[in-house]
BALOBA-1460 file (C-alpha; in Angstrom, 3 decimals):
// residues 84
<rec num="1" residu="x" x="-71.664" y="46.780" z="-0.756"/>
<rec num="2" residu="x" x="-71.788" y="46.084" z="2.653"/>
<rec num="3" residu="x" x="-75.080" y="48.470" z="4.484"/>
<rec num="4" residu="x" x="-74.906" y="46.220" z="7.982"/>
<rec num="5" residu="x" x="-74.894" y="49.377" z="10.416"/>
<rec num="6" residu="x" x="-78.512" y="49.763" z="9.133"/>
<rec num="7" residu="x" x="-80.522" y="47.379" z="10.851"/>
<rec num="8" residu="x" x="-84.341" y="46.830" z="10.085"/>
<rec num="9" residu="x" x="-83.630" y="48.115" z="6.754"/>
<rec num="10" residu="x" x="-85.959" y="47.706" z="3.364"/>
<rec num="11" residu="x" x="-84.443" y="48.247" z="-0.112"/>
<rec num="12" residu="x" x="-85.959" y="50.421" z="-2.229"/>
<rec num="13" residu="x" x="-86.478" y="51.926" z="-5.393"/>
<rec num="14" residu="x" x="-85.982" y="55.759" z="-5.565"/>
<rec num="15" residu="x" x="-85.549" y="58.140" z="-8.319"/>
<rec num="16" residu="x" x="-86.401" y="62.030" z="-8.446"/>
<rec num="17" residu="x" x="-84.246" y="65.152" z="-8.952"/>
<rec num="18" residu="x" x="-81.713" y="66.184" z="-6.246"/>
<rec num="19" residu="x" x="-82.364" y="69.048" z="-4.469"/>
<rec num="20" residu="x" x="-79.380" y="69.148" z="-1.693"/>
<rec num="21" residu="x" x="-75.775" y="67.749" z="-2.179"/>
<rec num="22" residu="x" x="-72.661" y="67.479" z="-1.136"/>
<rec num="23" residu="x" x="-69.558" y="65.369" z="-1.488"/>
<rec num="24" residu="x" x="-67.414" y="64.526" z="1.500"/>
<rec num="25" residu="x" x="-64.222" y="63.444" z="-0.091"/>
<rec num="26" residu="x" x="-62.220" y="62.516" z="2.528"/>
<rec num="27" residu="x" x="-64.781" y="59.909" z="3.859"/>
<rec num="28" residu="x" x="-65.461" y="58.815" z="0.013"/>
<rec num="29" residu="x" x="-69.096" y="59.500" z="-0.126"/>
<rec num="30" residu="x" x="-71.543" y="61.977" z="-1.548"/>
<rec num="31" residu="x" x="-75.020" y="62.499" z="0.563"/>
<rec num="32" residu="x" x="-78.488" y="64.555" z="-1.271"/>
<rec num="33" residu="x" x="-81.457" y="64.866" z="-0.817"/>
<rec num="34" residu="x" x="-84.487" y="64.227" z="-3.137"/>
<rec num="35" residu="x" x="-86.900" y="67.246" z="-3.610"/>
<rec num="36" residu="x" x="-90.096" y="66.674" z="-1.287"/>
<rec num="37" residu="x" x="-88.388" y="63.863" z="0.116"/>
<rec num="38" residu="x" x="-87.000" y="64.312" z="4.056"/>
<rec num="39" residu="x" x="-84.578" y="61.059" z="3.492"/>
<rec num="40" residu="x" x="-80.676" y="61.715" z="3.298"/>
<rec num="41" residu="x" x="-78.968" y="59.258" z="1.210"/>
<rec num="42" residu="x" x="-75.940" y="58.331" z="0.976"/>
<rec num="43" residu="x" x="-73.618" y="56.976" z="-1.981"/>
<rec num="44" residu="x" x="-69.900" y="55.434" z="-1.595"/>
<rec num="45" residu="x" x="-68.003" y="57.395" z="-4.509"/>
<rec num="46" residu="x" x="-65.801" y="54.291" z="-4.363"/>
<rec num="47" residu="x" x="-68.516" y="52.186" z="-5.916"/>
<rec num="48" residu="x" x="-70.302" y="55.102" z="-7.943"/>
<rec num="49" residu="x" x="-67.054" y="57.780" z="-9.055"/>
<rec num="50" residu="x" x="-69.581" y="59.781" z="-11.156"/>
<rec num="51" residu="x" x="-71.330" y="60.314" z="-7.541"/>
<rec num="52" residu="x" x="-68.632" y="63.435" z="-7.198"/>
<rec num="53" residu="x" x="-70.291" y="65.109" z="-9.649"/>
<rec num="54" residu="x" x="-74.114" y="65.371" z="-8.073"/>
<rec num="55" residu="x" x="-75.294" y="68.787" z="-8.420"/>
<rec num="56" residu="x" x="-78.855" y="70.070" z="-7.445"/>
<rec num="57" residu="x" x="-81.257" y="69.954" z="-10.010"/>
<rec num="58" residu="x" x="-79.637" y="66.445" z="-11.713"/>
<rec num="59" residu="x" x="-82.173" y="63.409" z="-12.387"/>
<rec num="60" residu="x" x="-81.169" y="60.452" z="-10.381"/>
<rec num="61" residu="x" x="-82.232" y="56.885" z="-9.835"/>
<rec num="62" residu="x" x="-80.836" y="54.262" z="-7.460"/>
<rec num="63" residu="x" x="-81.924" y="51.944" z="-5.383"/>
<rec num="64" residu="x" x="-81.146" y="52.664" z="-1.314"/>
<rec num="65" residu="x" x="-81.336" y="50.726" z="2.278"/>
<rec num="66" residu="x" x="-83.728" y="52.794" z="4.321"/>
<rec num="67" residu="x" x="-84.150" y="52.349" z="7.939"/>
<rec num="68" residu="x" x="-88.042" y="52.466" z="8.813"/>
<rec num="69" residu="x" x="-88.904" y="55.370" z="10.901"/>
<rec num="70" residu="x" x="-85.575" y="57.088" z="10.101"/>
<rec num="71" residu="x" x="-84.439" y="59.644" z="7.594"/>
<rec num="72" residu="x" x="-81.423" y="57.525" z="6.437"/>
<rec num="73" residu="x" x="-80.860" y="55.747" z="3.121"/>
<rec num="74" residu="x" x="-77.535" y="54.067" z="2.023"/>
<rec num="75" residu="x" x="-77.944" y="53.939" z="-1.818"/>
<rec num="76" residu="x" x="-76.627" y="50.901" z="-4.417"/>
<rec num="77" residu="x" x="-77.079" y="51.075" z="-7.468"/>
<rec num="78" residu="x" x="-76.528" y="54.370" z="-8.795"/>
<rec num="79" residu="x" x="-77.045" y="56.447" z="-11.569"/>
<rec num="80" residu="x" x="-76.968" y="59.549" z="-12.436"/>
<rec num="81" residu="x" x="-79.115" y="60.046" z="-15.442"/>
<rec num="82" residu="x" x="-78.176" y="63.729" z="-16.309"/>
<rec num="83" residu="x" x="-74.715" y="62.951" z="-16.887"/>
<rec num="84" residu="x" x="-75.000" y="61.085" z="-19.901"/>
């Protein structure tokens, strides 16, 4: 997956229960936020197809690129644990 427009970035762990979603489907990616989390992430629903189907209040875990000092986070390795 390529993440090079995020420069300085540190890959992290993440997992929590979505609060915020939606799915742009014409760019191919879904973006949510975490509850008490002020990061947006973003997932490529090219890589991750079950990423259309984030709804608040799902339990996800992935692991993301976040820029330091910004509220970005371009997510890799996906899953969505309440769609089992």
């Amino acid at each position: 997956m390529n993440t090079g427009n995020t420069p300085g970035e540190k890959k992290k762990d993440f997992s929590g229960v979505i609060d915020r979603a939606v799915v742009v489907s014409n760019k191919n990616k879904a973006m949510f936020t975490l509850k008490d989390k002020k990061t947006i992430f973003t997932v490529n629903t090219n890589d991750y197809d079950f990423a259309n189907l984030i709804r608040p209040g799902d339990k996800v875990k992935f692991t993301a690129n976040v820029v330091k000092g910004k509220s970005v986070g371009n997510v890799s390795d996906f899953k969505d644990e309440s769609l089992n």
